[in-house]
MMTF fields as JSON, N, C-alpha, C and O atoms, coordinates in Angstrom:
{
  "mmtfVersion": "1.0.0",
  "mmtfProducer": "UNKNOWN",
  "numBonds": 363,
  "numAtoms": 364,
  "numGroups": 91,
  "numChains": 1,
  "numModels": 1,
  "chainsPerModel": [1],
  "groupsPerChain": [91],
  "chainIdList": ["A"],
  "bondAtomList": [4, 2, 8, 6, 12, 10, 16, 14, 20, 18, 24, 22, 28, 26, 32, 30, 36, 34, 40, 38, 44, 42, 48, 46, 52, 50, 56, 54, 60, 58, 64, 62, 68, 66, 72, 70, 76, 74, 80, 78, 84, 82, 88, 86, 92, 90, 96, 94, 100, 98, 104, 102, 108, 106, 112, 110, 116, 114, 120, 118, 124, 122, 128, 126, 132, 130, 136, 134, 140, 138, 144, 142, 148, 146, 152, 150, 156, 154, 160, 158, 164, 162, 168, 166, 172, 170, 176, 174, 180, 178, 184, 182, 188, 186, 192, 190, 196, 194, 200, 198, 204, 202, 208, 206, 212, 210, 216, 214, 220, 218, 224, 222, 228, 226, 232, 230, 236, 234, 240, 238, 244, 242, 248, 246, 252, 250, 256, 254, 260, 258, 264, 262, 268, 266, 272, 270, 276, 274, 280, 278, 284, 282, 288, 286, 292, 290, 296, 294, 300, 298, 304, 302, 308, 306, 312, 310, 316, 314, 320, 318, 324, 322, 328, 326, 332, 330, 336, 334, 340, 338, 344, 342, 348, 346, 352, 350, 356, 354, 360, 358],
  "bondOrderList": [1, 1, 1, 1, 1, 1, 1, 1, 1, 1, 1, 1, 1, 1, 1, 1, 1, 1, 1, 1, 1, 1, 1, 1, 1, 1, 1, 1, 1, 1, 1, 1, 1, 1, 1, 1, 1, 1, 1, 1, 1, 1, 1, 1, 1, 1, 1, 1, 1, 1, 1, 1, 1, 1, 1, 1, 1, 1, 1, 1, 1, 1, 1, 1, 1, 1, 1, 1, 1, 1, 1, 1, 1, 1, 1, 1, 1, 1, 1, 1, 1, 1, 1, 1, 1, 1, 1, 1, 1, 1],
  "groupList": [{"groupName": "UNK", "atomNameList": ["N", "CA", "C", "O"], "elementList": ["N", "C", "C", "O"], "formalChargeList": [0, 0, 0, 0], "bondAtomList": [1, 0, 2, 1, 3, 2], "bondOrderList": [1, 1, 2], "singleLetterCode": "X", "chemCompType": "L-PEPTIDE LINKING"}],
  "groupTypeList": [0, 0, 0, 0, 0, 0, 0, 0, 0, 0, 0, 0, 0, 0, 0, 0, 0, 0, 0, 0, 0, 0, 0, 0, 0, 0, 0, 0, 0, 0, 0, 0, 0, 0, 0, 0, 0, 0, 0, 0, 0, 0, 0, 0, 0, 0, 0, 0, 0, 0, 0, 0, 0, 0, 0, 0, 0, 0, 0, 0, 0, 0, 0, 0, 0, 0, 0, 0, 0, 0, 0, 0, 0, 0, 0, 0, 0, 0, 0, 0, 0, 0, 0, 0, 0, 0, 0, 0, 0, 0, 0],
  "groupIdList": [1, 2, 3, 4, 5, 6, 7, 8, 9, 10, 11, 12, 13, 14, 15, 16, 17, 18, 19, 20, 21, 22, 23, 24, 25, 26, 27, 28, 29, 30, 31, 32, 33, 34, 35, 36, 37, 38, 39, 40, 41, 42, 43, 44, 45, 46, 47, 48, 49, 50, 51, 52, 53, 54, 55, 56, 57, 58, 59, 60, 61, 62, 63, 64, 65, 66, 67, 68, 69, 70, 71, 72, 73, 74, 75, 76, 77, 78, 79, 80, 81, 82, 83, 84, 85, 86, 87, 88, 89, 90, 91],
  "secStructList": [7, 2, 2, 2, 2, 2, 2, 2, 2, 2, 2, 2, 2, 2, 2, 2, 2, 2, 2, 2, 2, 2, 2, 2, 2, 2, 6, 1, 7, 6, 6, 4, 4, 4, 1, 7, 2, 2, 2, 2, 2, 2, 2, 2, 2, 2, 2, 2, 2, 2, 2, 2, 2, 2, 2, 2, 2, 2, 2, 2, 2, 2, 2, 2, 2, 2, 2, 2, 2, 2, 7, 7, 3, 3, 3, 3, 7, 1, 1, 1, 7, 3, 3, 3, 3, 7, 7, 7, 7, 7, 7],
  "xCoordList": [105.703, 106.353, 107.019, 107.108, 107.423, 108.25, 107.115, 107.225, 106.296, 104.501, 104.845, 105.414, 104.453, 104.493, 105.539, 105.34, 106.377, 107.698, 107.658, 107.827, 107.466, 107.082, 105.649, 105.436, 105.196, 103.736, 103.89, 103.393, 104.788, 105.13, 105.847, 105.3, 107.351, 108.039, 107.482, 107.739, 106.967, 105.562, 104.76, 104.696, 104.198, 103.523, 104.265, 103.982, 105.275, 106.171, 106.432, 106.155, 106.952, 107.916, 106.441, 106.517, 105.039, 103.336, 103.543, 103.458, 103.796, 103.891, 104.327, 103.855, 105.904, 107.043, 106.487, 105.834, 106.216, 105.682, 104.49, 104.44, 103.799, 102.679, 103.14, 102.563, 104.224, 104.548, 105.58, 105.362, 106.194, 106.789, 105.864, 105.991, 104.422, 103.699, 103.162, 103.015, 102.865, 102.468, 103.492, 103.231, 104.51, 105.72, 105.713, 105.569, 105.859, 105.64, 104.073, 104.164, 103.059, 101.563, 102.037, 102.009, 102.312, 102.822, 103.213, 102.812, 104.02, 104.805, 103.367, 103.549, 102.173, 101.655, 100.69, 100.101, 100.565, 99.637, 98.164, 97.524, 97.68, 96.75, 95.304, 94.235, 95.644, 94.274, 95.066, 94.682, 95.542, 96.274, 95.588, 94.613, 95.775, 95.033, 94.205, 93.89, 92.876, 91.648, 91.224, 90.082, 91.769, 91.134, 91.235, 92.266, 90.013, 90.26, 91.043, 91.435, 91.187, 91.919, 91.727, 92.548, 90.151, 89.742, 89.372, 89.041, 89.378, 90.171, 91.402, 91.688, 91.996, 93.758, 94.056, 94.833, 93.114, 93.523, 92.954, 93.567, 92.171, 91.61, 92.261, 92.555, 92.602, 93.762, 94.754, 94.721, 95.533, 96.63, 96.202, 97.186, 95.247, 95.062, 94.404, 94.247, 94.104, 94.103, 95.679, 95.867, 96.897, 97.92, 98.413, 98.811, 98.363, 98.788, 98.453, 99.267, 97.161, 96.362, 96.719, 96.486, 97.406, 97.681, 98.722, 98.882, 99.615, 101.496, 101.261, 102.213, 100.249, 100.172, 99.701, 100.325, 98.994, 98.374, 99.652, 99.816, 100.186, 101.291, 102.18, 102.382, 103.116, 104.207, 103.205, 103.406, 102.143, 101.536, 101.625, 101.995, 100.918, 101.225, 102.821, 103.128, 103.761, 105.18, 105.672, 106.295, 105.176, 105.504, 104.602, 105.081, 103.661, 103.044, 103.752, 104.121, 103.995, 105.008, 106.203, 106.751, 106.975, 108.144, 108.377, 109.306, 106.879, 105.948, 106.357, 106.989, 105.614, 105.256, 106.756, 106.88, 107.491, 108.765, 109.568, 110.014, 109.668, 110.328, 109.246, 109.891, 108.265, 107.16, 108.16, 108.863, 108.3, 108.614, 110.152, 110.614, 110.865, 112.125, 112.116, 113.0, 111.015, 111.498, 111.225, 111.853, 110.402, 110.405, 110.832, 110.654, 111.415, 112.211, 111.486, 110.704, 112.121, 111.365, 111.991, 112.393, 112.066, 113.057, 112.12, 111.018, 113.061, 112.103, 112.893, 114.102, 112.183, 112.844, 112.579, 111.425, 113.457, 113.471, 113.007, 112.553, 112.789, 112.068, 113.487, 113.644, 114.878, 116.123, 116.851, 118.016, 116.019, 116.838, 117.373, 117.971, 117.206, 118.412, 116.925, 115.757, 117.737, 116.665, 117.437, 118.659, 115.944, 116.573, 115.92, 114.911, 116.663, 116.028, 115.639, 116.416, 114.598, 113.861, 113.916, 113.673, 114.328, 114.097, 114.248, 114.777, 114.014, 114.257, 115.746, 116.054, 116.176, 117.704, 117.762, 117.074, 118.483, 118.192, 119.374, 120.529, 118.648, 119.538, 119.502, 119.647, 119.247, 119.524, 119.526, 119.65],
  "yCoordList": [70.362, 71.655, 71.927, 73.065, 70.983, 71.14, 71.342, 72.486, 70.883, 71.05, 72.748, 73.452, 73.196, 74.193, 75.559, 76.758, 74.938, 75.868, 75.903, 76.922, 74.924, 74.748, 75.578, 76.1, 75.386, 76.536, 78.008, 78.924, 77.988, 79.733, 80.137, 80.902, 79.521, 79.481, 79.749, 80.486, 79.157, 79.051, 80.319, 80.97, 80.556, 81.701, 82.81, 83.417, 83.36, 84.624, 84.299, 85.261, 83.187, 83.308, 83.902, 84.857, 83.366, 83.803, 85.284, 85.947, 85.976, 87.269, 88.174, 89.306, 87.638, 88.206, 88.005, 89.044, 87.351, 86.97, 88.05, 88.567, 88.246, 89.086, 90.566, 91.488, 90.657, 92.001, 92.232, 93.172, 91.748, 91.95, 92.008, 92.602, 90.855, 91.568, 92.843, 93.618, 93.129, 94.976, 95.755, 96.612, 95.445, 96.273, 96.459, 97.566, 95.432, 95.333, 96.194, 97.408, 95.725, 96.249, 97.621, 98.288, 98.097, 99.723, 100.764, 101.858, 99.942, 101.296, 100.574, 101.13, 99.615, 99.905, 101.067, 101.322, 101.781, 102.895, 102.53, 101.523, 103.834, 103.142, 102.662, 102.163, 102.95, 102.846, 101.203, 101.015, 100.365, 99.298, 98.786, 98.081, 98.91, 97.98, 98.154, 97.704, 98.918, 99.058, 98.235, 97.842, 97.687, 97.762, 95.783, 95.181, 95.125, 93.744, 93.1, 93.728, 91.749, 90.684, 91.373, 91.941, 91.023, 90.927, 92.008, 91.875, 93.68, 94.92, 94.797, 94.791, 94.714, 94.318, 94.017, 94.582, 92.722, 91.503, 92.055, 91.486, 92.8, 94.005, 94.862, 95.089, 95.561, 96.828, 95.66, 95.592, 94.838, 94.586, 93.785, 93.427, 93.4, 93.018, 94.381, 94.316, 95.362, 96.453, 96.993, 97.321, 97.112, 97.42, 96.563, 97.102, 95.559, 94.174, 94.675, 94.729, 95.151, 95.14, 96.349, 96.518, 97.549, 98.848, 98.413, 98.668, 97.551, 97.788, 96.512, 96.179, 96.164, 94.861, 95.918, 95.801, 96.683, 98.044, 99.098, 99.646, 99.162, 100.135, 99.49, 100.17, 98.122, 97.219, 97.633, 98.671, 96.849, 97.05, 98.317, 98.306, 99.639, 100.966, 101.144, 101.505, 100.955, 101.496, 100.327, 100.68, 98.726, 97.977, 98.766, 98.669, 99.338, 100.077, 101.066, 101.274, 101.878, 103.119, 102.752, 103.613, 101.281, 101.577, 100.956, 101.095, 100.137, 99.741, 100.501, 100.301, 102.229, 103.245, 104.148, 104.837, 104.077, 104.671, 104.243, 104.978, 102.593, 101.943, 102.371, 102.886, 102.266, 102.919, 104.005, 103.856, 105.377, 106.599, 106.432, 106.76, 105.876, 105.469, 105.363, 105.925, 104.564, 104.333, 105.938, 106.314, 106.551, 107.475, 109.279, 110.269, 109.331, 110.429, 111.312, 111.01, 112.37, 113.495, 114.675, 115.569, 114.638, 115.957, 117.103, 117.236, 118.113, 119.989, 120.362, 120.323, 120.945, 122.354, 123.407, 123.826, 124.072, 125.683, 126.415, 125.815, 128.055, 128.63, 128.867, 128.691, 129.433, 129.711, 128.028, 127.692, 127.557, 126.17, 125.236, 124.318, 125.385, 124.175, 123.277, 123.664, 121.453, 120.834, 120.316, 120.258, 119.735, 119.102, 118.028, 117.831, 117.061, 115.557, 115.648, 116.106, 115.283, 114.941, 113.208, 112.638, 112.781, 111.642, 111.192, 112.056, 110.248, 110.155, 109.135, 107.953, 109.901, 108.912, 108.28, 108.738, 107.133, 106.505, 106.553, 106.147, 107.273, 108.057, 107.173, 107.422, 106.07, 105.201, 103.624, 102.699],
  "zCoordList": [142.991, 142.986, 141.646, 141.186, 141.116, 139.933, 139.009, 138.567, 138.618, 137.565, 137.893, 137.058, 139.079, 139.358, 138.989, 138.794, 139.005, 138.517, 136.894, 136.223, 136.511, 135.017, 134.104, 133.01, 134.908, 134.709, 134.818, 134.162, 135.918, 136.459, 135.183, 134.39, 134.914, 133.748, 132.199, 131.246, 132.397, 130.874, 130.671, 129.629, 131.745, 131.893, 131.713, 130.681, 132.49, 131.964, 130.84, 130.123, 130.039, 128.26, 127.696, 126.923, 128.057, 127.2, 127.445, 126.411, 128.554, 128.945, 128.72, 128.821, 128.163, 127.155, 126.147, 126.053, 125.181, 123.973, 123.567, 122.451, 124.333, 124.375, 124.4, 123.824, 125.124, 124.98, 123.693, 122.929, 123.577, 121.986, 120.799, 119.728, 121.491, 119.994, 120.211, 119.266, 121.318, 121.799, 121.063, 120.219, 121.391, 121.014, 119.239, 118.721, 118.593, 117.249, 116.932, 116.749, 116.89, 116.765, 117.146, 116.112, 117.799, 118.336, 116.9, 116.504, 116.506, 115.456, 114.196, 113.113, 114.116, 112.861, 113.005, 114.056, 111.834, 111.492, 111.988, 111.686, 113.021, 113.526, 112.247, 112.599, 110.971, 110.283, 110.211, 111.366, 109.997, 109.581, 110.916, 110.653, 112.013, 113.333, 113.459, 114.561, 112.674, 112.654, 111.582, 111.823, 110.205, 109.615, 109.543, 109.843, 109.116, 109.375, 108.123, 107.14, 108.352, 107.553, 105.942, 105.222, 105.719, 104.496, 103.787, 102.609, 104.63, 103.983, 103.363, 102.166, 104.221, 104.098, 102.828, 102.057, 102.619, 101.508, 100.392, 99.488, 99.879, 99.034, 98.572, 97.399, 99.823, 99.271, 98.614, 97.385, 99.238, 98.394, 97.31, 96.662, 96.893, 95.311, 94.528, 93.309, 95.115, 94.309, 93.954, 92.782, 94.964, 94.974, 93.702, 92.669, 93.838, 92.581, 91.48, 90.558, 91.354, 90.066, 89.567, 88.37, 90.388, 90.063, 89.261, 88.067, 90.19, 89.723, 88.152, 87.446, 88.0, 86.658, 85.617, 84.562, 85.612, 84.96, 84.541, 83.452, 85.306, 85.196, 84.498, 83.492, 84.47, 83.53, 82.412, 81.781, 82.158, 81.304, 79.994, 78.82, 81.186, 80.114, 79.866, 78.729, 80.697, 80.225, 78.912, 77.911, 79.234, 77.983, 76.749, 75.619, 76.862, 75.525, 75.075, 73.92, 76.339, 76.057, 75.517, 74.828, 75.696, 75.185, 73.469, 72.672, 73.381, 71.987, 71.135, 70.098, 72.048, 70.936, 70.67, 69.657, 71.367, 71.333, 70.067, 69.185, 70.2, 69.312, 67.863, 66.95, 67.684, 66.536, 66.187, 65.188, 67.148, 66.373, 65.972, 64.879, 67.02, 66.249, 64.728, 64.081, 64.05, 62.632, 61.846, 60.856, 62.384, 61.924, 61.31, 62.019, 59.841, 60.155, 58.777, 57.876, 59.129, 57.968, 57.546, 58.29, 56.164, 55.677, 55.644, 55.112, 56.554, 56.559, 55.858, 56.085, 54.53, 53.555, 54.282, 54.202, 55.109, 54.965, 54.244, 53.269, 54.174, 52.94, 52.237, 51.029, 53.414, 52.422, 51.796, 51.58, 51.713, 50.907, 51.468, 50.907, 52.662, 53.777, 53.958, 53.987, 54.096, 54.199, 55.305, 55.444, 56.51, 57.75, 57.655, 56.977, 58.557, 58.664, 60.033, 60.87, 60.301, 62.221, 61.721, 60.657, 62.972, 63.602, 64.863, 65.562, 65.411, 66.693, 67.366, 67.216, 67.877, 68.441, 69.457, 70.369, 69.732, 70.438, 71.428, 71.297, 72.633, 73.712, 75.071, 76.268, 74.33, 76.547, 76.01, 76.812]
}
């Protein structure tokens, strides 16, 4: 009887268990429970490869920033005033 009570026991905690993963699986997007393991694992090394692409261009971008920094240039006016352009460094 006791095997028995122990089995019954066992069986409801599998039952509960099962329904919490229902419960969880519930709120994912249904394209996400359609789609298998090794989709999944695709998209997120495309996701990876996006966000390694992207550090990438902004470390160029901030390359080319520091580039125009050095750069400055006197405008003569036609009435005689001369201006200097350069770039300041605002952050």
């Amino acid at each position: 009887m006791a095997n028995k009570s122990k089995l019954v026991l066992e069986n409801c905690k599998i039952k509960k268990s099962i329904e919490q993963l229902k419960c969880r699986t519930a709120s994912f997007l249904p394209a996400l429970i359609t789609m298998d393991m090794k989709a999944l694992e695709e998209e997120h090394k495309a996701l990876l490869s996006d966000n390694a692409a992207e550090v990438e261009y902004l470390q160029c971008l901030r390359h080319r920033i520091e580039q125009f920094k050095g750069i400055s240039h006197v405008l003569k006016c036609p009435c005689g005033v001369e201006y200097k352009v350069e770039l300041e460094n605002s952050g």
